[in-house]
Residue, then its C-alpha position, 0 to 999 in steps of 0.5 A: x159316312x158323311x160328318x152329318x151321319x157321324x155328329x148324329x151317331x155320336x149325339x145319339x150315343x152321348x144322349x143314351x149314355x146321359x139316360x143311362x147315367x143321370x139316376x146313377x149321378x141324382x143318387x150319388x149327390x151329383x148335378x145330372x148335367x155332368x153325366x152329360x159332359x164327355x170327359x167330364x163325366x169320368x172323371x165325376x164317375x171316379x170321384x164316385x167309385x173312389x178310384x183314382x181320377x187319372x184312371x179315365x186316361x187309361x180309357x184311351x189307351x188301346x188293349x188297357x181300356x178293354x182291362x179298366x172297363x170290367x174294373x169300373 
C-alpha cells in the first residue's frame, strides 16, 4: 500500500468511528468535535465511563488492549 492508500484508510476509519460516537458524547453533555480528536476522544470517553483516565495507555499495550476493550 502506498501512504495515499493508508491516509484515506486511516480518515475513513476516524470518519466511522466519529459516526459512531458523536450521539454517545451529544448524550453525555459532551461537544461532538471531541469524539472526532484521536486520543482526545479516550480520554473524554474515560471521563464518561467513570474510569481512570490513564486507562487509554493500556489501549496500546499489546495482549492488555485485547482484555481493556471488553471492560470498556
Amino acid at each position: 500500500m502506498t501512504w495515499t492508500s493508508w491516509f484515506l484508510f486511516f480518515a475513513v476509519v476516524q470518519l466511522i468511528h466519529f459516526a459512531g460516537t458523536w450521539k454517545l458524547y451529544k448524550a453525555a453533555g459532551k461537544s461532538a468535535w471531541q469524539a472526532a480528536v484521536p486520543l482526545y476522544n479516550a480520554v473524554v470517553l474515560m471521563g464518561i465511563i467513570k474510569r481512570p483516565k490513564w486507562w487509554v495507555l493500556l489501549l496500546f499495550i499489546p495482549i492488555v488492549n485485547l482484555i481493556i476493550f471488553p471492560v470498556l
